[in-house]
PDB file of N, CA, C and O in Angstrom:
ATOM      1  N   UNK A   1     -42.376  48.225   7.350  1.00  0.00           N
ATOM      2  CA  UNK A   1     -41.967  48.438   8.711  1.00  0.00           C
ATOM      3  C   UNK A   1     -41.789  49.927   8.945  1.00  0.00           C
ATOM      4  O   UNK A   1     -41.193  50.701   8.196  1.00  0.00           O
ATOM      5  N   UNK A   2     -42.492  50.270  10.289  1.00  0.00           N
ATOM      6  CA  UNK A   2     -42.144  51.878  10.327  1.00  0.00           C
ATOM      7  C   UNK A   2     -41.122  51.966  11.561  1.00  0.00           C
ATOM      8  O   UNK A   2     -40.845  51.153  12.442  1.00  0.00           O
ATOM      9  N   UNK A   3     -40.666  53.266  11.287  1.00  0.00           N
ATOM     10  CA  UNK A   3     -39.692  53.329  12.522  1.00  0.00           C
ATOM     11  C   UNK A   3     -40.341  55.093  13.134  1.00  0.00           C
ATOM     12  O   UNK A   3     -40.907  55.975  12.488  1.00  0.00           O
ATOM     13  N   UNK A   4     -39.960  55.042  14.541  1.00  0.00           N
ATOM     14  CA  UNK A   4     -40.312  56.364  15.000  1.00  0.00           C
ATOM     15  C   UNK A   4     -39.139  56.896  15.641  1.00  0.00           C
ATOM     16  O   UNK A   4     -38.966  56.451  16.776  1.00  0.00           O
ATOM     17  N   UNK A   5     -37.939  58.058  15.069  1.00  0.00           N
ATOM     18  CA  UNK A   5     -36.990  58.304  15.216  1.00  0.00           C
ATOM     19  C   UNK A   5     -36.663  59.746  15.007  1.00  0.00           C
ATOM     20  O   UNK A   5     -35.960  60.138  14.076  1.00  0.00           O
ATOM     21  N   UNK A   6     -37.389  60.790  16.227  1.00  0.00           N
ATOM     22  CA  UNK A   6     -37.514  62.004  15.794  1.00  0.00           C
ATOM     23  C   UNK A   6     -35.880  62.754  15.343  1.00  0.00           C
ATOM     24  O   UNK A   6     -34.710  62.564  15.676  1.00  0.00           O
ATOM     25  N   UNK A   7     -36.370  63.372  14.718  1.00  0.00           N
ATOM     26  CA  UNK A   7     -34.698  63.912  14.175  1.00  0.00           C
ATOM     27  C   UNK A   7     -35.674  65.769  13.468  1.00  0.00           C
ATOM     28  O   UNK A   7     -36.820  66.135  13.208  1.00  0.00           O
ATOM     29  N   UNK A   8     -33.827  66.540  13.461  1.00  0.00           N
ATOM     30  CA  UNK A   8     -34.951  67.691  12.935  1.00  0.00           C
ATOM     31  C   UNK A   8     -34.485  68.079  11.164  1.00  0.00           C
ATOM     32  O   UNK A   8     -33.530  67.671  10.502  1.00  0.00           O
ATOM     33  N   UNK A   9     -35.429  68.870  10.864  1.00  0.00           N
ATOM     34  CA  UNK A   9     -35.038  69.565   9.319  1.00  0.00           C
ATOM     35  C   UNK A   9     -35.829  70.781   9.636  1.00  0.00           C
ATOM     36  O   UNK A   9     -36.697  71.152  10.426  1.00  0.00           O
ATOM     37  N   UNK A  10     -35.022  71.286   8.512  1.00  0.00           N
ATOM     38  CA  UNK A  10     -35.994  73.512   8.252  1.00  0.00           C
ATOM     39  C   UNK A  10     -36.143  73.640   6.895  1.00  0.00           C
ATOM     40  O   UNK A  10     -35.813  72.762   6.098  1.00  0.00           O
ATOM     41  N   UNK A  11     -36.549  74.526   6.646  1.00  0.00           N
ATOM     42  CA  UNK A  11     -36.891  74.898   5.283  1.00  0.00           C
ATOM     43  C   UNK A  11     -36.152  75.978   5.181  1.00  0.00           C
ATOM     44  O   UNK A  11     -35.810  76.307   6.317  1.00  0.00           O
ATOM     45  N   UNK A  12     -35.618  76.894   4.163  1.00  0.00           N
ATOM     46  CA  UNK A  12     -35.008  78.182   3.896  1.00  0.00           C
ATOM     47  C   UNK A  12     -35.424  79.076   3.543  1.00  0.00           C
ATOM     48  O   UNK A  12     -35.048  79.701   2.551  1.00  0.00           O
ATOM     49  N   UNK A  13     -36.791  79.504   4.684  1.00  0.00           N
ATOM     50  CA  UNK A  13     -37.320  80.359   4.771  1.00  0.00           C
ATOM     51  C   UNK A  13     -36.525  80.969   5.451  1.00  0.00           C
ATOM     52  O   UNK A  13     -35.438  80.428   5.653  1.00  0.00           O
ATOM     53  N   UNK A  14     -36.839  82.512   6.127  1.00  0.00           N
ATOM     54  CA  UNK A  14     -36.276  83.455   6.887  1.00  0.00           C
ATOM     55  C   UNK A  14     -37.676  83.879   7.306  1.00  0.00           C
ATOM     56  O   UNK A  14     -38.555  84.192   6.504  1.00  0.00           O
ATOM     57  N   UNK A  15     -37.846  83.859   8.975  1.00  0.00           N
ATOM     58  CA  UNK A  15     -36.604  82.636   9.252  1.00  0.00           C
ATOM     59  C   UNK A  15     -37.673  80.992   8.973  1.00  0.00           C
ATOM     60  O   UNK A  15     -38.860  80.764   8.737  1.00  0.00           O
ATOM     61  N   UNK A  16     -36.727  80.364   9.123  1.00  0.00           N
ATOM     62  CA  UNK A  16     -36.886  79.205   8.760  1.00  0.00           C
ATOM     63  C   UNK A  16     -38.355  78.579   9.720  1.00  0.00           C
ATOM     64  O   UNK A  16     -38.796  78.919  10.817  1.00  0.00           O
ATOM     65  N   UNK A  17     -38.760  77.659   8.838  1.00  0.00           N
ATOM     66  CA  UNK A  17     -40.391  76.400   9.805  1.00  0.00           C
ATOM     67  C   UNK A  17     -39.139  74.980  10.343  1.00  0.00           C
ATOM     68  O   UNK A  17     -38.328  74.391   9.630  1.00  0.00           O
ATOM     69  N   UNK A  18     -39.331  74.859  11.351  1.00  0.00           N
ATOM     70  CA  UNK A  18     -38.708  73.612  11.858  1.00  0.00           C
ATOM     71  C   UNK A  18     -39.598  72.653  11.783  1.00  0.00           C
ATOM     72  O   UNK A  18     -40.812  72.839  11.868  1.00  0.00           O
ATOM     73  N   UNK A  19     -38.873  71.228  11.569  1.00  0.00           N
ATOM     74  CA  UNK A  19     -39.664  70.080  11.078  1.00  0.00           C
ATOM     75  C   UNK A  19     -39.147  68.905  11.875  1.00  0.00           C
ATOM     76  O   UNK A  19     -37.953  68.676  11.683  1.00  0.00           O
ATOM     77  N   UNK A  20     -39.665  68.239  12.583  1.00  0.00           N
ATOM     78  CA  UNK A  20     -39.299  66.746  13.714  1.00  0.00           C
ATOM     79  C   UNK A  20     -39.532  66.198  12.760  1.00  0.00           C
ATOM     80  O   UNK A  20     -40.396  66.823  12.144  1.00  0.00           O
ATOM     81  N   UNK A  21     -39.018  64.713  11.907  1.00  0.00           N
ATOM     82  CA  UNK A  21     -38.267  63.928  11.382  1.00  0.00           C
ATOM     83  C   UNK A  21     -39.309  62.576  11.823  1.00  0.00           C
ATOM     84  O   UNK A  21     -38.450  61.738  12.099  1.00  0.00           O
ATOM     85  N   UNK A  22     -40.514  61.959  12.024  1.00  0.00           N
ATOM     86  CA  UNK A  22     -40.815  61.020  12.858  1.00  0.00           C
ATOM     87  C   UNK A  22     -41.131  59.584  12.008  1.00  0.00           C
ATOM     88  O   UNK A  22     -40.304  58.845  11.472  1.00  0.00           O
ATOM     89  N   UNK A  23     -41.799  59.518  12.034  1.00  0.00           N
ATOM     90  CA  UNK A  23     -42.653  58.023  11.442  1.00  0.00           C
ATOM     91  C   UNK A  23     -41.795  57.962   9.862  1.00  0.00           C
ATOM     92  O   UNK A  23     -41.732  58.973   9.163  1.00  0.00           O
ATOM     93  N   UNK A  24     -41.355  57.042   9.563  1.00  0.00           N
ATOM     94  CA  UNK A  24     -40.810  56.371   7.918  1.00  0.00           C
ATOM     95  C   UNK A  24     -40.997  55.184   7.793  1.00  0.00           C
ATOM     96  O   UNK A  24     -40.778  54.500   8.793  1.00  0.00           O
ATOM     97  N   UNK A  25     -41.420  54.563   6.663  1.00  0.00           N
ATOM     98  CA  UNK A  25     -42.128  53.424   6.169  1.00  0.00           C
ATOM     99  C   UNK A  25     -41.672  53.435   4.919  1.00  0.00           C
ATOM    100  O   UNK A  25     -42.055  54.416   4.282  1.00  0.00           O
ATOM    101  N   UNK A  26     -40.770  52.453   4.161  1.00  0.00           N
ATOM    102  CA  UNK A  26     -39.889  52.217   3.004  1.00  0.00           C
ATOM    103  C   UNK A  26     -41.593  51.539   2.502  1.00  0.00           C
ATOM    104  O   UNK A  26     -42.247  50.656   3.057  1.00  0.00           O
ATOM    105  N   UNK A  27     -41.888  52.268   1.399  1.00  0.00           N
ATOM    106  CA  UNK A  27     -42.546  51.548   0.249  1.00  0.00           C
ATOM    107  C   UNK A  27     -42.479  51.812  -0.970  1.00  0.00           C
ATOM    108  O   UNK A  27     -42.143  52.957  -1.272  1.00  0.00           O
ATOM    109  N   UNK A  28     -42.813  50.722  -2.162  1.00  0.00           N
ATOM    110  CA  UNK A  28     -43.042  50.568  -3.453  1.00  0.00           C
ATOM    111  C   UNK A  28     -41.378  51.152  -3.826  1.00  0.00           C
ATOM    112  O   UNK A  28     -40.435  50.404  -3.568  1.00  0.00           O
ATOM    113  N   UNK A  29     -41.167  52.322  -4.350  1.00  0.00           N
ATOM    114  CA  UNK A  29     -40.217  52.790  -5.215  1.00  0.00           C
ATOM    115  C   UNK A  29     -39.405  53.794  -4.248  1.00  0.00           C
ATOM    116  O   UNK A  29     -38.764  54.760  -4.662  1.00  0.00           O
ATOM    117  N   UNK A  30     -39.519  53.450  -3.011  1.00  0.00           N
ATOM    118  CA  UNK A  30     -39.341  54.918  -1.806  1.00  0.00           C
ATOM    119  C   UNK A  30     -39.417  55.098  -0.351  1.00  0.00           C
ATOM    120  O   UNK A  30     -39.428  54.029   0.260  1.00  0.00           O
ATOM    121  N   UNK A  31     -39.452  55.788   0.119  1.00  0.00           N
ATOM    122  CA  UNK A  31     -39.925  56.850   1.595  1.00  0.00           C
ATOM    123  C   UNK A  31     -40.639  57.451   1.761  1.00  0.00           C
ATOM    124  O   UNK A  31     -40.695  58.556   1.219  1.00  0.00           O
ATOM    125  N   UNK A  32     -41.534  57.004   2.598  1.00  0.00           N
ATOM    126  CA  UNK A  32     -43.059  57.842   3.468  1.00  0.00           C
ATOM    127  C   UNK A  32     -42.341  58.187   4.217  1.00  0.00           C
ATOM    128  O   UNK A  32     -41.823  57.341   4.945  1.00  0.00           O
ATOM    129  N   UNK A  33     -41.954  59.771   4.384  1.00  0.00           N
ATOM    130  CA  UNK A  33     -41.595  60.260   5.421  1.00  0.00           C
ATOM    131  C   UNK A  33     -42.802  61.426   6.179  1.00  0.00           C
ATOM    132  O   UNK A  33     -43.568  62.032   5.429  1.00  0.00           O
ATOM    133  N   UNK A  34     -42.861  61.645   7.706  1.00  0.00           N
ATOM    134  CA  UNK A  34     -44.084  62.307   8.426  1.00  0.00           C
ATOM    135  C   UNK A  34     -43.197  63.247   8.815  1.00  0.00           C
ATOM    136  O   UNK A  34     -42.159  63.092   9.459  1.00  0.00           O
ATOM    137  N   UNK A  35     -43.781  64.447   8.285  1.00  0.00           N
ATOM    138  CA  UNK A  35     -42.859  65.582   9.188  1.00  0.00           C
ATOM    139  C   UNK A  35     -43.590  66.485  10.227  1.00  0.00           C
ATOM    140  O   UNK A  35     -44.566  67.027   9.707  1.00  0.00           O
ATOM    141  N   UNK A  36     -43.467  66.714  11.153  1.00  0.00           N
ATOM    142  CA  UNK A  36     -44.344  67.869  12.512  1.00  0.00           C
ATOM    143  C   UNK A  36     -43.627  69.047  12.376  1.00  0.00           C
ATOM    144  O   UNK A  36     -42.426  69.263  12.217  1.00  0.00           O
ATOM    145  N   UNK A  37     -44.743  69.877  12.483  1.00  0.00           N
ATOM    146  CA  UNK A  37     -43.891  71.247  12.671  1.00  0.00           C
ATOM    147  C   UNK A  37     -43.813  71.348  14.430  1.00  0.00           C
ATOM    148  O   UNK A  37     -44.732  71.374  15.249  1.00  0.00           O
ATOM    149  N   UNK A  38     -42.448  71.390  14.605  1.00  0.00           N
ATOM    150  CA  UNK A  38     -42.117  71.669  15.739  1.00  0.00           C
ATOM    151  C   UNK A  38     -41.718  73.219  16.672  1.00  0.00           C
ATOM    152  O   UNK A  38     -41.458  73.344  17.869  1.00  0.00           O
ATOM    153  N   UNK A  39     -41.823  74.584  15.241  1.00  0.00           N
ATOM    154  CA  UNK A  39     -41.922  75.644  15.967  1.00  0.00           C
ATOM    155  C   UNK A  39     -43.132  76.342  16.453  1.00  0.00           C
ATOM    156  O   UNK A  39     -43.278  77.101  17.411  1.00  0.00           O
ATOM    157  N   UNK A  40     -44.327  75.714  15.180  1.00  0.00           N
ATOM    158  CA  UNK A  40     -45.676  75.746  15.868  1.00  0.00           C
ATOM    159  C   UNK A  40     -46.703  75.306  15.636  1.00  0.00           C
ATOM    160  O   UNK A  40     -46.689  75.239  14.407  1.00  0.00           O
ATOM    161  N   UNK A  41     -47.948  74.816  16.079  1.00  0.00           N
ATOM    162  CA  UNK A  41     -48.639  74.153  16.118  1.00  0.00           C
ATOM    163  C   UNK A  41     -49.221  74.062  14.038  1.00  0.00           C
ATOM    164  O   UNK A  41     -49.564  74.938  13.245  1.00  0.00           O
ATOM    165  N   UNK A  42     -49.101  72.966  13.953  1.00  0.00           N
ATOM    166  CA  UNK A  42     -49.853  72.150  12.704  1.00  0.00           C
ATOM    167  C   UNK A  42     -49.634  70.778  12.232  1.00  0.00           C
ATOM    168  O   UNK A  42     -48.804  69.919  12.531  1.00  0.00           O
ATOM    169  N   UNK A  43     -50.594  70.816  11.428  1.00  0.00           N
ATOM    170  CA  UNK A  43     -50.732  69.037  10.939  1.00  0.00           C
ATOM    171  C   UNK A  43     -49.742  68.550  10.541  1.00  0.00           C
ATOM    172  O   UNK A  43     -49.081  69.246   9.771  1.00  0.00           O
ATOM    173  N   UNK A  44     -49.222  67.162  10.892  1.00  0.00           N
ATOM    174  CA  UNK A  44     -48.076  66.536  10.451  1.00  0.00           C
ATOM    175  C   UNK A  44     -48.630  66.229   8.822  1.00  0.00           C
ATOM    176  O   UNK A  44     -49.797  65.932   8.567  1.00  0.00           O
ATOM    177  N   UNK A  45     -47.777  66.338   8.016  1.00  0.00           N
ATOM    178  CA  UNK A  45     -47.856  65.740   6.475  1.00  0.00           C
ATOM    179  C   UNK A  45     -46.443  64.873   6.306  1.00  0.00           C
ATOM    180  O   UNK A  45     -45.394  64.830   6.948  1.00  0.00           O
ATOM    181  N   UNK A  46     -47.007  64.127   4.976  1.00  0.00           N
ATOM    182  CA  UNK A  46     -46.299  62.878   4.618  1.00  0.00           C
ATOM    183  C   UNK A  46     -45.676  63.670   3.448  1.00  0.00           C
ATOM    184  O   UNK A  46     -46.392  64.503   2.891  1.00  0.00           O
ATOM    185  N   UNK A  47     -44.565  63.511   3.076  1.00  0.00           N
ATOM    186  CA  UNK A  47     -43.267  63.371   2.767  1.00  0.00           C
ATOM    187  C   UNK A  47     -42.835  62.049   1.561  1.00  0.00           C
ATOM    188  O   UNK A  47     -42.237  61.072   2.010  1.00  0.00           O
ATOM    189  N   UNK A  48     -43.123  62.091   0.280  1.00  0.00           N
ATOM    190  CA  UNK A  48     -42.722  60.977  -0.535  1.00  0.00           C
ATOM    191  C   UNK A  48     -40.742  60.942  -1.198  1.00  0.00           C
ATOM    192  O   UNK A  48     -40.464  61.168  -2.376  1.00  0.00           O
ATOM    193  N   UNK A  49     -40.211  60.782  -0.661  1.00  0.00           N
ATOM    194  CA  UNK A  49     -38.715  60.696  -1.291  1.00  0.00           C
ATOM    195  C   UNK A  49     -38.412  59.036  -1.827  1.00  0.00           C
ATOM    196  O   UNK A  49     -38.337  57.890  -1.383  1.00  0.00           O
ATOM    197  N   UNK A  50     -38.318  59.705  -2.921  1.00  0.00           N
ATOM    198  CA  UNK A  50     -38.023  58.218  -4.169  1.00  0.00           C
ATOM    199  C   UNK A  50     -36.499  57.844  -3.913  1.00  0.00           C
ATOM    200  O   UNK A  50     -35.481  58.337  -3.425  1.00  0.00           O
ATOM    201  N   UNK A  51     -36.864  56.890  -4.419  1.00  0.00           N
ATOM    202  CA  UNK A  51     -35.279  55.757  -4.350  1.00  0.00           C
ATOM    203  C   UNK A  51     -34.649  56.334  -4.969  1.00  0.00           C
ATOM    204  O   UNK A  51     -33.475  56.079  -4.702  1.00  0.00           O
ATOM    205  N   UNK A  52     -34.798  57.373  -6.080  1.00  0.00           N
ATOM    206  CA  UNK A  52     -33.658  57.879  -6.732  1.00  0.00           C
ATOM    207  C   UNK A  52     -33.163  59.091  -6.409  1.00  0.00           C
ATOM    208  O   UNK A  52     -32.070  59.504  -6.796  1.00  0.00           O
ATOM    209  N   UNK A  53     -33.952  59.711  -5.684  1.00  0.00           N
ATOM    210  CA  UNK A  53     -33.823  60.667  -4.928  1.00  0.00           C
ATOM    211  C   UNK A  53     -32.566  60.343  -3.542  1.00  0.00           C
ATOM    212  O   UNK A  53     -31.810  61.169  -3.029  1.00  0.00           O
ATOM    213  N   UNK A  54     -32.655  59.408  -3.339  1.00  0.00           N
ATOM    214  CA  UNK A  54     -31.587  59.018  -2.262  1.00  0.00           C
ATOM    215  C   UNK A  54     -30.590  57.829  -2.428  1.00  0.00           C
ATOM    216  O   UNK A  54     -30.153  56.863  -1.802  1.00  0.00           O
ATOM    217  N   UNK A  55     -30.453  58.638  -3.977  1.00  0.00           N
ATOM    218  CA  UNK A  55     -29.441  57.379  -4.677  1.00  0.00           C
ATOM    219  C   UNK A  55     -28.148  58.332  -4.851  1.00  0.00           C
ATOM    220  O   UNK A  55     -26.973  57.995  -4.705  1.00  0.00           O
ATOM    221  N   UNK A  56     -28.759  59.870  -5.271  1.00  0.00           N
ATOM    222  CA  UNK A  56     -28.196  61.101  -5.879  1.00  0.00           C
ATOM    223  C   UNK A  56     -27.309  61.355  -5.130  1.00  0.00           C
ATOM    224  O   UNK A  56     -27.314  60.594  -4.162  1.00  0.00           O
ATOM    225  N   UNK A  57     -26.510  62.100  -5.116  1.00  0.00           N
ATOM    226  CA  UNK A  57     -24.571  62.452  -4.802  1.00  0.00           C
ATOM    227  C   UNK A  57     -24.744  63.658  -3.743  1.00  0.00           C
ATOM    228  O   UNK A  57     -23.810  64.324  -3.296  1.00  0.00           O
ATOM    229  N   UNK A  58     -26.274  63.837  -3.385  1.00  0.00           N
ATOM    230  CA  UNK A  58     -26.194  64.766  -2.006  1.00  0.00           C
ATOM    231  C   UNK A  58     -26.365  64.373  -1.117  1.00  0.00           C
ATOM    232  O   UNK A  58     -26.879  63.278  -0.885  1.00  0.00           O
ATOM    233  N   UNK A  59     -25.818  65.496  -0.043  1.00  0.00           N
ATOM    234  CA  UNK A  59     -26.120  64.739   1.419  1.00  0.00           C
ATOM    235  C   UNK A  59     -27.754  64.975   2.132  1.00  0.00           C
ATOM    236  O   UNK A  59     -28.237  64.514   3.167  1.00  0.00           O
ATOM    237  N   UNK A  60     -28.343  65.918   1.060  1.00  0.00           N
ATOM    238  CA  UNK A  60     -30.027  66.135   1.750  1.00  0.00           C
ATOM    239  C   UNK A  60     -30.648  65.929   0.499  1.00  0.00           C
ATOM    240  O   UNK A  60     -30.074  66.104  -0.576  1.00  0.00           O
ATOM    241  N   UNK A  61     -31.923  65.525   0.645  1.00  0.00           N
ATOM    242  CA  UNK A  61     -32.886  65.552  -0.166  1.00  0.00           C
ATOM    243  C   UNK A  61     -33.855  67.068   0.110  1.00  0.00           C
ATOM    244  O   UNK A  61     -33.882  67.645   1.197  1.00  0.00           O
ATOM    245  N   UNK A  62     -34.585  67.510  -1.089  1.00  0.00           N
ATOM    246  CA  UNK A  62     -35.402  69.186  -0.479  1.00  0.00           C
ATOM    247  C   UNK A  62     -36.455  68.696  -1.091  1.00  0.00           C
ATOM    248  O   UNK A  62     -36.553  67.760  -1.885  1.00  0.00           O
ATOM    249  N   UNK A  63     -37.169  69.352  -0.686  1.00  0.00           N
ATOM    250  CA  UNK A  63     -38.779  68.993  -0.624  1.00  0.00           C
ATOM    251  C   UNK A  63     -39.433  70.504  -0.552  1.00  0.00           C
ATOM    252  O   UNK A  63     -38.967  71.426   0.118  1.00  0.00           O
ATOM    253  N   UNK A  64     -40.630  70.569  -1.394  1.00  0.00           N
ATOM    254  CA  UNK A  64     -41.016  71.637  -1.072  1.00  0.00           C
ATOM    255  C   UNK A  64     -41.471  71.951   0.637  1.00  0.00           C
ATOM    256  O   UNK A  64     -41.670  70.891   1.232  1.00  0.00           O
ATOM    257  N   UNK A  65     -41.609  72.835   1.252  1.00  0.00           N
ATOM    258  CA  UNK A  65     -41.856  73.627   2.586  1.00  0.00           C
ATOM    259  C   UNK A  65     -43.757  73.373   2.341  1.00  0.00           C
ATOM    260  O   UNK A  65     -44.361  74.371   1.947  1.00  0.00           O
ATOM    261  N   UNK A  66     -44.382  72.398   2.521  1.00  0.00           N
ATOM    262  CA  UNK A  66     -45.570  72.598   2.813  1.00  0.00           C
ATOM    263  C   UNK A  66     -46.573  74.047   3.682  1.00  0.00           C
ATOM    264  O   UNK A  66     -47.636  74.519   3.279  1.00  0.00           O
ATOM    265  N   UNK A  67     -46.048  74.322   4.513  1.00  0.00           N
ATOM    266  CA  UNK A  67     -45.940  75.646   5.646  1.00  0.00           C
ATOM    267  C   UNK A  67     -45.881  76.262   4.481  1.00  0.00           C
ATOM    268  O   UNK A  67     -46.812  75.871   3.777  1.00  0.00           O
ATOM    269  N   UNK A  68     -45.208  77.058   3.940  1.00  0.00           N
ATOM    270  CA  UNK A  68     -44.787  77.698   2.618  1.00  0.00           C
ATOM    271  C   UNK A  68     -46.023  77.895   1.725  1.00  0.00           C
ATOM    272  O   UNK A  68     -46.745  78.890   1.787  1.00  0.00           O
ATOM    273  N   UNK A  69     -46.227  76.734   0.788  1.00  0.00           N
ATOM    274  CA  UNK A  69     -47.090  76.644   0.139  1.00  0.00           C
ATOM    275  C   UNK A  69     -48.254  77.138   0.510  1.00  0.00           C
ATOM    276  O   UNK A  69     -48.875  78.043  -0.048  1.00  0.00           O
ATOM    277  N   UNK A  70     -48.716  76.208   1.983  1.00  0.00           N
ATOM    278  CA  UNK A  70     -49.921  77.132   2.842  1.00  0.00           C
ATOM    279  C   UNK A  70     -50.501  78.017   2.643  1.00  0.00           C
ATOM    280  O   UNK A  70     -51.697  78.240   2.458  1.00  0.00           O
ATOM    281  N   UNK A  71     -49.282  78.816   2.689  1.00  0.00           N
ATOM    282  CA  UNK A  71     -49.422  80.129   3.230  1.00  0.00           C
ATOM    283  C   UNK A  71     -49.786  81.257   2.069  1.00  0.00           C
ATOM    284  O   UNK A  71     -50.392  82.303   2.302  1.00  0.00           O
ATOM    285  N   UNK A  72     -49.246  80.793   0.645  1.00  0.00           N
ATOM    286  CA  UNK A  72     -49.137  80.958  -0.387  1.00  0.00           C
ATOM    287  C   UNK A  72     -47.464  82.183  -0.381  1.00  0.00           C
ATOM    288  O   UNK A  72     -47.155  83.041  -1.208  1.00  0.00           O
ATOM    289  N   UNK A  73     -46.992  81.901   0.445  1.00  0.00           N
ATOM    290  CA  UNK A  73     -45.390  82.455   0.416  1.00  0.00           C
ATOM    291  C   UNK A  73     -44.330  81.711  -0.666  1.00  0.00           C
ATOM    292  O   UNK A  73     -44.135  80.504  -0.813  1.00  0.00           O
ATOM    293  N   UNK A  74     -43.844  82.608  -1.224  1.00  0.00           N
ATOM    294  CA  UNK A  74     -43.009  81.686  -2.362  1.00  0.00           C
ATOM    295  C   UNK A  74     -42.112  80.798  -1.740  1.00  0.00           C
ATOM    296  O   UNK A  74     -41.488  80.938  -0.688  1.00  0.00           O
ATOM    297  N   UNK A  75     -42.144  79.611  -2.758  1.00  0.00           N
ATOM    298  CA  UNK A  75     -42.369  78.508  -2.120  1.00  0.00           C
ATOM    299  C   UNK A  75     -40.742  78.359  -1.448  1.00  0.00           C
ATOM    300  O   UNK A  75     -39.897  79.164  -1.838  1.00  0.00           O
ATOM    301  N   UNK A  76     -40.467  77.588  -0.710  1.00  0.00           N
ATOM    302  CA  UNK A  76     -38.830  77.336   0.201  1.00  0.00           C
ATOM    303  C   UNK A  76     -39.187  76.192   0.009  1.00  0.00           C
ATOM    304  O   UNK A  76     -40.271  75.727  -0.345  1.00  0.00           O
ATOM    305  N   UNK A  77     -37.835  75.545   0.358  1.00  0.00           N
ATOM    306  CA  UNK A  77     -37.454  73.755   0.266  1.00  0.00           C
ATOM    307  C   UNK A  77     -37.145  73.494   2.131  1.00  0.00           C
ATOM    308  O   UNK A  77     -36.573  74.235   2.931  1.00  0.00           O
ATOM    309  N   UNK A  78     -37.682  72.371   2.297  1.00  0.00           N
ATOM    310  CA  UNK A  78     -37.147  72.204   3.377  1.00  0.00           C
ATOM    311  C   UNK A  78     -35.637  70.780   3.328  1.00  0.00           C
ATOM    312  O   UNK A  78     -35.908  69.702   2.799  1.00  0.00           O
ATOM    313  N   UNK A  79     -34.537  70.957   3.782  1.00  0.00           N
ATOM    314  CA  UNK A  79     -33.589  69.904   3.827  1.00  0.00           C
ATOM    315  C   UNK A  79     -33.737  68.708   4.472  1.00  0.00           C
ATOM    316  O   UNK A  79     -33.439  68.536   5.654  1.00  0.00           O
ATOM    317  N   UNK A  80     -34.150  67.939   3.800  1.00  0.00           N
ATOM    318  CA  UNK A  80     -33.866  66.295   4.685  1.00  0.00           C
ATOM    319  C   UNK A  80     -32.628  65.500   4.413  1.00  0.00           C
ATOM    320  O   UNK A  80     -32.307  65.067   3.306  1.00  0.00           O
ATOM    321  N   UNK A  81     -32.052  65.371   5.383  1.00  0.00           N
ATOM    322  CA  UNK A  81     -30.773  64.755   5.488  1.00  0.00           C
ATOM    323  C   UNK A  81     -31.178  63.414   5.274  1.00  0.00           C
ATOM    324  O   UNK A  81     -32.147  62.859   5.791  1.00  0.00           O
ATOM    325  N   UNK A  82     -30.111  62.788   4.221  1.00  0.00           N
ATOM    326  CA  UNK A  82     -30.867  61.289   3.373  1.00  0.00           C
ATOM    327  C   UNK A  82     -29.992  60.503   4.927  1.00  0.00           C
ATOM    328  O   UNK A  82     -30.201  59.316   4.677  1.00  0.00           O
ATOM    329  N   UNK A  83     -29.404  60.510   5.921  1.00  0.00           N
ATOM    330  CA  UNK A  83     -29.123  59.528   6.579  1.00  0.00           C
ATOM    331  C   UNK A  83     -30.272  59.763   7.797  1.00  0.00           C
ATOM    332  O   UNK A  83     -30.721  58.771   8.370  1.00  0.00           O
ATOM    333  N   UNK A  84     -30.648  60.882   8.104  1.00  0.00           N
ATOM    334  CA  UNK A  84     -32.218  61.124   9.008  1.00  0.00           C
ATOM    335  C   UNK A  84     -33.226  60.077   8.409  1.00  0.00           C
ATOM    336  O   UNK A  84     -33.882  59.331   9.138  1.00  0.00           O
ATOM    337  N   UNK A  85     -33.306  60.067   7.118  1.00  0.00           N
ATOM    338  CA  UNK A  85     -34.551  60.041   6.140  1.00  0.00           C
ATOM    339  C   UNK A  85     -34.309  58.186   6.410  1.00  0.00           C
ATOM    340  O   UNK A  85     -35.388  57.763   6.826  1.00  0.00           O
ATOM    341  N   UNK A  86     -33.417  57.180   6.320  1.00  0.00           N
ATOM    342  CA  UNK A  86     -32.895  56.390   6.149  1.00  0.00           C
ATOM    343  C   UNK A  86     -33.106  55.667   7.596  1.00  0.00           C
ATOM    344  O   UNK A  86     -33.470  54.491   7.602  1.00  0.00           O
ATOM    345  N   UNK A  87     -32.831  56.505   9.081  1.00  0.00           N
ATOM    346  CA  UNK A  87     -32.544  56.078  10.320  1.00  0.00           C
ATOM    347  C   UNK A  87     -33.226  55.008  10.533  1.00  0.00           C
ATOM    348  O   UNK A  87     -34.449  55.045  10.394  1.00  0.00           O
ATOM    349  N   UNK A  88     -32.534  53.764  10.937  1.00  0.00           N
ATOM    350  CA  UNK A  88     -33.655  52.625  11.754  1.00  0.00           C
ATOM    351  C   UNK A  88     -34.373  52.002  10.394  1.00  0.00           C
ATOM    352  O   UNK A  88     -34.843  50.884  10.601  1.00  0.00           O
ATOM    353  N   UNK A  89     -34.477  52.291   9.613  1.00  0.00           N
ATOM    354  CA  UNK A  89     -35.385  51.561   8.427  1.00  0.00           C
ATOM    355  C   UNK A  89     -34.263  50.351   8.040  1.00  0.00           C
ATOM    356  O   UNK A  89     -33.043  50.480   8.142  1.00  0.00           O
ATOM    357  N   UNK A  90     -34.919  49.250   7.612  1.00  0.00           N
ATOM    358  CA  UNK A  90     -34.036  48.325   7.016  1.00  0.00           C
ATOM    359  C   UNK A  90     -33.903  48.524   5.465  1.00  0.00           C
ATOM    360  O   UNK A  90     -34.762  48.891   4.663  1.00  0.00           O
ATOM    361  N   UNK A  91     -32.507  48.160   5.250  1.00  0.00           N
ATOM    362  CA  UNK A  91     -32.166  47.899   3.703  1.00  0.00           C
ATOM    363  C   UNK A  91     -33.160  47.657   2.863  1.00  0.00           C
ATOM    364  O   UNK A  91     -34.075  46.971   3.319  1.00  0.00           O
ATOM    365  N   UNK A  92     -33.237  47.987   1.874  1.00  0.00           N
ATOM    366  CA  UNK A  92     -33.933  48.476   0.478  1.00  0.00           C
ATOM    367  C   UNK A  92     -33.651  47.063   0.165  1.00  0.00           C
ATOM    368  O   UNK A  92     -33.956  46.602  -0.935  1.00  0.00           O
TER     369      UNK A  92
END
């Protein structure tokens, strides 16, 4: 089941890539999460956060900064808040 529930995240760059939060689909061991860059135009990419990853004692999960990588800029994490990451999806 997917849910479409825009929400935002950044990466800790300086300054930071903003990221809309949209499409999640609980499968196999995890979270398909779709992130948009919302400060400027590019391809949405998918986002894998494991079940154990949002089992862990923080309140965000980090992910590498795709934008980042891109670019070949050393690399930044972007923060996903595990209750964003979670929104509207049903129980595991």
């Amino acid at each position: 089941m997917s849910t479409e529930v825009a929400a935002s995240a950044e990466c800790t760059a300086e300054p930071p890539h903003r990221f809309a939060i949209g499409e999640r689909l609980r499968v196999g061991n995890g979270i398909l999460v779709t992130l948009s860059r919302v400060d400027e135009p590019y391809p949405p990419r998918d986002v894998f956060v494991t079940n154990r990853e949002m089992k862990m004692g923080y309140e965000n999960v980090y992910k590498a900064c795709f934008v980042c990588v891109d670019q070949g800029v050393r690399e930044n994490a972007i923060a996903l808040p595990k209750d964003q990451i979670e929104a509207g999806l049903p129980l595991a």
